[in-house]
C-alpha positions in Angstrom: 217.9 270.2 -52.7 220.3 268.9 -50.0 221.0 272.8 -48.7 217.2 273.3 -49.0 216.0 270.4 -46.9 218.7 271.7 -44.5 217.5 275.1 -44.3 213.7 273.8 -43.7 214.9 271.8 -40.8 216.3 274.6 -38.7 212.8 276.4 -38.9 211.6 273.3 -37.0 211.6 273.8 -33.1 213.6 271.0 -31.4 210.8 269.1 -30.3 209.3 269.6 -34.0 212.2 267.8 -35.3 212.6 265.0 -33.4 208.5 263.8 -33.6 209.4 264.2 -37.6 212.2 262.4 -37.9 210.7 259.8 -35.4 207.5 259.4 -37.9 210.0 258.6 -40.5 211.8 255.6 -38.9 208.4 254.3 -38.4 208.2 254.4 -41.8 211.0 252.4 -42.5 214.3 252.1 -43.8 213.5 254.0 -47.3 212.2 257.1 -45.7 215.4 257.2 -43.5 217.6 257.7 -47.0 215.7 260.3 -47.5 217.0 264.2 -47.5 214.3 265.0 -45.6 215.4 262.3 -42.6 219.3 263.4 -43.4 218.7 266.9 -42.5 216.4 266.7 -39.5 219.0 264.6 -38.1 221.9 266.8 -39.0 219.9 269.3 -37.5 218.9 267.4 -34.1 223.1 266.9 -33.9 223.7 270.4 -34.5 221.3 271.5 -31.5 222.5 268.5 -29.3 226.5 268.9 -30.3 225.7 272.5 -28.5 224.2 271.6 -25.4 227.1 272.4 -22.4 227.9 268.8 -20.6 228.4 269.7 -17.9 224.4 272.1 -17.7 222.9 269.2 -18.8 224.2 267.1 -16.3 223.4 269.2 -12.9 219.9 270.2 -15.0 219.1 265.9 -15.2 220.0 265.6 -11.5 217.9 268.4 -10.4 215.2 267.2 -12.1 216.0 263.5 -10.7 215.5 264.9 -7.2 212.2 266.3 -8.0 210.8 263.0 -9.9 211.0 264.5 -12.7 212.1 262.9 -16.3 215.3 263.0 -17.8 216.0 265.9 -19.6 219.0 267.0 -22.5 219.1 270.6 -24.1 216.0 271.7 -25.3 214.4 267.6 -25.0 212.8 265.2 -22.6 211.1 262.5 -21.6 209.3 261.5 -25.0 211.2 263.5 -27.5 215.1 261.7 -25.7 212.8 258.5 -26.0 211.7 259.0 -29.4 215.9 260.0 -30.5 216.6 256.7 -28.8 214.3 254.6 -31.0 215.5 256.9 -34.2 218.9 255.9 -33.1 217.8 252.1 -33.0 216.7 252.7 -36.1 219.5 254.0 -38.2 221.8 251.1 -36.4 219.5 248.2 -37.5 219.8 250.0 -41.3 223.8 249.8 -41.0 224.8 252.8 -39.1 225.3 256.1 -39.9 227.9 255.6 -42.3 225.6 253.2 -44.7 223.0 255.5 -44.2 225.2 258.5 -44.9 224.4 260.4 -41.5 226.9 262.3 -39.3 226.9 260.4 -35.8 225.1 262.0 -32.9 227.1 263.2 -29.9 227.5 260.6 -27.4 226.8 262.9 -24.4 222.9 263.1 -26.4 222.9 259.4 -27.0 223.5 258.4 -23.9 220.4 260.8 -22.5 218.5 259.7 -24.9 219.4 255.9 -23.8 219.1 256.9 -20.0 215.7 258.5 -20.7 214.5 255.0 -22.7 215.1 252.7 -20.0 214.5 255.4 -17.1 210.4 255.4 -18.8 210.1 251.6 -18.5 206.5 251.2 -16.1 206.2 248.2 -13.9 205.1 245.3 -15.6 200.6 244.9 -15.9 200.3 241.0 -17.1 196.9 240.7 -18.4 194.9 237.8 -18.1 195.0 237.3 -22.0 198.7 237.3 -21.9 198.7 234.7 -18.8 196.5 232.6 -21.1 199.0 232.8 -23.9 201.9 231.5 -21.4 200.1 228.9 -20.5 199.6 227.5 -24.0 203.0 228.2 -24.3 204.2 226.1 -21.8 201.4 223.0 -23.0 203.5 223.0 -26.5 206.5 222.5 -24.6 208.0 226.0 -25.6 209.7 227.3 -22.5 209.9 231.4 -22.4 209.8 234.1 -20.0 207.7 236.8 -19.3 208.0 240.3 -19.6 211.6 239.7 -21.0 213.3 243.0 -21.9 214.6 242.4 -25.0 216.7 245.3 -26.5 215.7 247.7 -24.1 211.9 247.1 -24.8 210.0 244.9 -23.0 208.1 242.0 -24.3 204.8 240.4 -22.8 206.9 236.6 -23.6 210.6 235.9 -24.4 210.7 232.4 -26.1 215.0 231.8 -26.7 215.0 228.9 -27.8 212.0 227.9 -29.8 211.0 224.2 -30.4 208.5 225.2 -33.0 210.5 226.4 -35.4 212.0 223.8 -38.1 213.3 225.1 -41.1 216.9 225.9 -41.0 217.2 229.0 -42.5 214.3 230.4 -40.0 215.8 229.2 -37.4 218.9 231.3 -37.9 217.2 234.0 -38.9 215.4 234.2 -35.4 218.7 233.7 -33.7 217.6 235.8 -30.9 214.1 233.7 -30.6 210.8 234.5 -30.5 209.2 237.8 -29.1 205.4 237.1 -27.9 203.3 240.8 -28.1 199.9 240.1 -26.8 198.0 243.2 -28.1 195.3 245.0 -26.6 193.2 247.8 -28.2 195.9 250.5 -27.1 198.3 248.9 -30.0 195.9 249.3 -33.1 194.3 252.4 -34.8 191.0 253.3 -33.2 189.1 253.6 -37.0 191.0 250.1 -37.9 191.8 247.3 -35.7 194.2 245.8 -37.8 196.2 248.3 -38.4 198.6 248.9 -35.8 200.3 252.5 -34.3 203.6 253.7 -35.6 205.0 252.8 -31.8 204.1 249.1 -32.1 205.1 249.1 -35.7 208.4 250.3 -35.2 209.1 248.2 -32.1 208.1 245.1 -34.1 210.8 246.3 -37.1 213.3 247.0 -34.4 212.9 243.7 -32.5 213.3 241.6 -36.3 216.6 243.7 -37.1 218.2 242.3 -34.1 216.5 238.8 -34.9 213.8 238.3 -33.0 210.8 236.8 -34.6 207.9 238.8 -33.7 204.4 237.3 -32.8 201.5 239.6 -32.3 198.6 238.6 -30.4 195.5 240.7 -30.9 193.4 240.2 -28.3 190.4 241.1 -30.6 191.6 237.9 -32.0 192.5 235.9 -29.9 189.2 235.7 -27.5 187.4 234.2 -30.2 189.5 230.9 -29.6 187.4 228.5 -28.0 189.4 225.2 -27.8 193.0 224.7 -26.7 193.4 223.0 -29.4 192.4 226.5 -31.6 194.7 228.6 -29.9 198.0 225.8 -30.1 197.3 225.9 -34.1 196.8 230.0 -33.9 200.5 230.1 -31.9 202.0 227.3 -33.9 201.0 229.3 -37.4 202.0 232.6 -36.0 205.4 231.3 -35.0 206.0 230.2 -38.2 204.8 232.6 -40.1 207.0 235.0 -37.6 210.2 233.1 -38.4 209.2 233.5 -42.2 209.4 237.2 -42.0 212.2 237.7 -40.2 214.1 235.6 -42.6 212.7 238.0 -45.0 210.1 235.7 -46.7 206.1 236.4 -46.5 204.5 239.3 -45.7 204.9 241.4 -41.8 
């Protein structure tokens, strides 16, 4: 089955391979013990382990000059950015070695880490998010904006959250609390509760390293009238946030 799997995964083309085994880290940690996940990463090693250093590096500076994106073998831009997050991925699960995967080259993890924080965009603070912060700041919890936070960025960084009492939480969230304030763009265009793979796997990523993730519909939260409604809405959620990441309650 092993052999089979493998075989399948060189028909892919490169760029085939890497969107597949990116939809199966969003899937979760289950999905990435899979034969399926083993091979189409053996496979995306296999095709980076060949790519000549030193032609990939004159090829990303050529393409630097022209404004272009980053660029590794037979990848780019997304596909680099969507091995970066794989990579994330198989680290917050253990590591190859729990996982039973061969490492990637490091000449392809490094463009693929170069291409992630090379596609960061200039902060847009909405004025939903600026209204968060400010209820924020009336319950006392001091945070930053548009932190980065394990190479993503997040709408509000709060390190050392006062809202949070229950021990084990609390160490659970050792890294703090990650504030997403999410527009429309985050959730499925038939469902708005359901969110995209993207913001789904960002979320899993940010818990593994021990953030406690808040997200913010704004579909949500415009229908808080009162102060008073949106410090109970923040207060639940932060709790609630700490409760998963400690591995207790539903995401």
């Amino acid at each position: 089955a092993a052999a089979a799997a493998s075989a399948l995964a060189k028909k892919f083309t490169p760029q085939a391979l890497v969107t597949t085994a990116w939809s199966l880290s969003v899937i979760g940690a289950e999905a990435m013990r899979s034969r399926a996940f083993k091979a189409l990463w053996g496979e995306i090693g296999r095709l980076g382990g060949e790519v000549n250093d030193a032609d990939a590096v004159a090829k990303e500076a050529l393409l630097a000059e022209s404004g272009d994106k980053i660029v590794f073998g037979p990848w780019r831009g997304k596909h680099l950015n969507q091995i970066n997050q794989c990579v994330v991925s198989v680290d917050a699960c253990g590591g190859c070695d729990a996982l039973g995967l061969a490492p990637l080259a490091e000449p392809l993890r490094v463009a693929a880490s170069n291409a992630w924080m090379a596609q960061r965009r200039p902060p847009v603070v909405s004025w939903y998010q600026r209204d968060v912060a400010s209820i924020l700041s009336y319950m006392g919890e001091k945070h930053e904006e548009e932190a980065v936070c394990a190479g993503y960025r997040v709408d509000l960084h709060i390190p050392k959250p006062i809202g949070i009492d229950d021990a084990t939480h609390k160490a659970a969230a050792r890294a703090g609390v990650a504030v997403e304030v999410d527009g429309p763009s985050h959730f499925a265009r038939n469902d708005a509760t359901t969110s995209l793979g993207q913001t789904r796997l960002k979320h899993r990523q940010l818990r593994s390293l021990g953030f406690a993730v808040v997200s913010v519909p704004v579909s949500e939260w415009e229908y808080l009238e009162t102060s008073e409604e949106k410090v109970e809405y923040l207060r639940r959620g932060i709790a609630h946030a700490a409760a998963v990441c400690a591995g207790e309650g539903a995401q």
